[in-house]
C-alpha positions in Angstrom: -70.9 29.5 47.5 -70.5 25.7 48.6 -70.4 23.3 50.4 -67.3 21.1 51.8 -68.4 17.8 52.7 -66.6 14.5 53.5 -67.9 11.1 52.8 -65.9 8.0 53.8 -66.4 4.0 54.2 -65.3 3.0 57.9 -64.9 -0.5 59.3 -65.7 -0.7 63.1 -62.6 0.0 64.3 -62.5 2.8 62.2 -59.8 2.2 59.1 -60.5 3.6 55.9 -57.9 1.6 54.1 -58.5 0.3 50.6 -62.2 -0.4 51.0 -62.9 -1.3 47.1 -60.4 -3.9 46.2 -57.3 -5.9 47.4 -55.0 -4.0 45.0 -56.3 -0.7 45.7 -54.2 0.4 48.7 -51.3 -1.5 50.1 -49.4 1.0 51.8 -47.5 -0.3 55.3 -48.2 -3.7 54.4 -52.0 -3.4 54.1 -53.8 -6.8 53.4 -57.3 -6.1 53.9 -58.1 -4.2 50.8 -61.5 -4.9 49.6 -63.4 -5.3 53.1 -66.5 -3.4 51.8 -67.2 -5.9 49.0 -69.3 -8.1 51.1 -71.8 -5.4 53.0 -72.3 -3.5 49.6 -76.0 -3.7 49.0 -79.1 -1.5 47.5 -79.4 0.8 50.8 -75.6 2.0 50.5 -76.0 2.7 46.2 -79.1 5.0 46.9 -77.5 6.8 49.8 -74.0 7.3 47.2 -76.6 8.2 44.3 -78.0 10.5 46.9 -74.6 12.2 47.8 -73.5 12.6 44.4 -76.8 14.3 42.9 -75.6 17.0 45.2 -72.0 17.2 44.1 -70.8 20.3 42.2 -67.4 19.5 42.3 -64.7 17.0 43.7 -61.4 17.7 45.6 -59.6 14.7 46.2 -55.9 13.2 47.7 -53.6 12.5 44.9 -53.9 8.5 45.7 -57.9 8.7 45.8 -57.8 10.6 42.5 -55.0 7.8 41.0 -57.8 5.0 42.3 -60.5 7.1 40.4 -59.2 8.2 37.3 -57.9 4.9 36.6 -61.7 3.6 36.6 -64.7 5.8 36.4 -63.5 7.6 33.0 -64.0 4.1 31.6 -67.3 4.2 32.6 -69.3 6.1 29.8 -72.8 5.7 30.5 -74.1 9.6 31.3 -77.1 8.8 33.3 -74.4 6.4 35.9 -74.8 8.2 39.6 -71.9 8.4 40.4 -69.9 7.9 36.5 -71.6 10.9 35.6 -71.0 13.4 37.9 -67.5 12.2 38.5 -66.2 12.5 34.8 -68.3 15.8 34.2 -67.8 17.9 36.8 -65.0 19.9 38.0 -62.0 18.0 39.9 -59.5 19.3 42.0 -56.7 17.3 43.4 -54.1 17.7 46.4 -50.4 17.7 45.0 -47.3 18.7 45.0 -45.8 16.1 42.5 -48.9 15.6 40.2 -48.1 18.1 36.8 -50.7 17.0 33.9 -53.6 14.7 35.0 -55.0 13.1 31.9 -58.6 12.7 33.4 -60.5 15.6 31.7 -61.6 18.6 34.0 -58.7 18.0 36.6 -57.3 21.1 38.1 -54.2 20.3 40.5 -54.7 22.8 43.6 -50.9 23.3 45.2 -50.2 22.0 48.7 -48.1 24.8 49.7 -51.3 27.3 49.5 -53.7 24.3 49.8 -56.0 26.1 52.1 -56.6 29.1 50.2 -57.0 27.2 47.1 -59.7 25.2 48.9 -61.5 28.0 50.3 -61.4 29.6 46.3 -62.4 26.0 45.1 -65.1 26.1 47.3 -66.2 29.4 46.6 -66.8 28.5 43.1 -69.3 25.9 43.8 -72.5 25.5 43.3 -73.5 22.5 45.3 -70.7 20.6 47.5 -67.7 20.3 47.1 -67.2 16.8 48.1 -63.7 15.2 49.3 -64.6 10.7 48.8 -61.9 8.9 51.2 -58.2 10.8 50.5 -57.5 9.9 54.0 -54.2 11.9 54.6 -56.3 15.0 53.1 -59.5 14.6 54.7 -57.3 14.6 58.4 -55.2 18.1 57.0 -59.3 19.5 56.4 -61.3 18.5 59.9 -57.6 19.9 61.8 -58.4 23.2 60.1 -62.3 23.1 60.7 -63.0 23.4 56.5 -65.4 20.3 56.6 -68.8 21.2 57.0 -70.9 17.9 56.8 -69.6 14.6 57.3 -70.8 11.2 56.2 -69.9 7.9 57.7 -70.9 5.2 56.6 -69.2 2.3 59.1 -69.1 -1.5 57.9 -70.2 -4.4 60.4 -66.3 -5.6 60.1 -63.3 -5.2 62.7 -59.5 -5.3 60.8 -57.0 -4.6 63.7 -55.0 -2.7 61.6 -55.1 -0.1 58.6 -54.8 3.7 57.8 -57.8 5.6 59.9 -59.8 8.8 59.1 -59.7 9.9 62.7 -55.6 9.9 64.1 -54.3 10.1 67.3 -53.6 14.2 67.9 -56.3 15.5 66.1 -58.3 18.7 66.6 -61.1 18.0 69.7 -64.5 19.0 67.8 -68.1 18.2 68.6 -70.8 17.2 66.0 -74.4 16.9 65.9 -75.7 14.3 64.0 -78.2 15.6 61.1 -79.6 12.2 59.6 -79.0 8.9 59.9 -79.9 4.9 58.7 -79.1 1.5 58.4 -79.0 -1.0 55.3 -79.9 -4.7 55.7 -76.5 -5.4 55.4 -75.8 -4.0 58.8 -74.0 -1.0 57.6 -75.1 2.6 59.5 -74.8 5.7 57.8 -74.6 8.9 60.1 -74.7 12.5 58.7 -72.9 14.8 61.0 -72.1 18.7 61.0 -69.5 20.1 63.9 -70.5 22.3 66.3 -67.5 23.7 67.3 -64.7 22.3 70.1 -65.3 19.7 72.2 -66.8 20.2 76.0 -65.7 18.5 78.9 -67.5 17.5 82.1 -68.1 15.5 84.9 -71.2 13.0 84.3 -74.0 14.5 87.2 -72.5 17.9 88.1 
């Protein structure tokens, strides 16, 4: 059995909007795309070649797996981190609409029985099953407690504006935080699992 874990690229503020490129998502009139570029550095490769030598498969939002497939299948080198796992392991992606996906080992998991599918996915693995970004997916998984590890990694940048992982109305839950570091670039990278809901209090009662 596996693993579901989440790993996602956060600015301060926390949007997860188009980190990789200007063109890569412009939904509501985003114009921010490509805010990671500048922070990327050595410290953030090893923790993603890190991530992705523990992947056994991939289940990702039908615009994150667009973004992907129109890339990393280009990218033929075997021995690449993140190339290698991503075109040779198993991938499933979230759709209703999506009927034959050219990139080789896709399987399209239905939204209508989304969860179960999941949990089957899931089953099947050996190693995580990792979601990468797929924001609108990742929300529908931590609302119905299937993530089990979570990686930040938030970017020294503010945008004001943007699609963001965590949205207004979603599921209280607590976390305890597993491992963490920080790149030269500024960029911290938390490891969290959830504990369950969140508690309440009054600070020295």
């Amino acid at each position: 059995m596996g693993k579901l874990t989440l790993t996602t690229f956060l600015t301060l503020d926390g949007v997860m909007q188009a980190p990789g490129g200007p063109q890569e998502d412009t939904t509501g009139g985003f114009e921010y795309g490509g805010w990671l570029a500048p922070f990327a550095d050595e410290g953030m490769g090893e923790f993603m070649t890190e991530v992705f030598d523990r992947a056994g498969a991939f289940l990702l939002g039908r615009r994150t797996y667009e973004i992907f497939a129109g890339y990393w299948p280009k990218q033929t080198d075997p021995t690449d981190p993140i190339a290698g796992p991503l075109n040779a392991l198993p991938k499933y992606v979230a759709s209703t609409t999506l009927k034959e996906p050219a990139w080789a080992g896709t399987t399209v998991v239905d939204g209508e029985h989304l969860q179960a599918e999941v949990v089957r996915a899931k089953d099947a693995t050996d190693g995580e099953l990792q979601v990468h970004g797929s924001g609108q997916l990742a929300q529908w998984l931590l609302a119905r407690d299937l993530v089990e590890e979570l990686n930040l990694l938030t970017f020294p940048v503010f945008l004001g504006g943007g699609r963001r992982l965590f949205s207004i109305g979603g599921l209280p839950t607590a976390f305890e935080l597993t491992a963490s570091r920080t790149t030269t670039s500024g960029t911290s990278i938390h490891t969290y699992r959830p504990t369950g809901r969140a508690g309440f209090g009054t600070i020295g009662e």
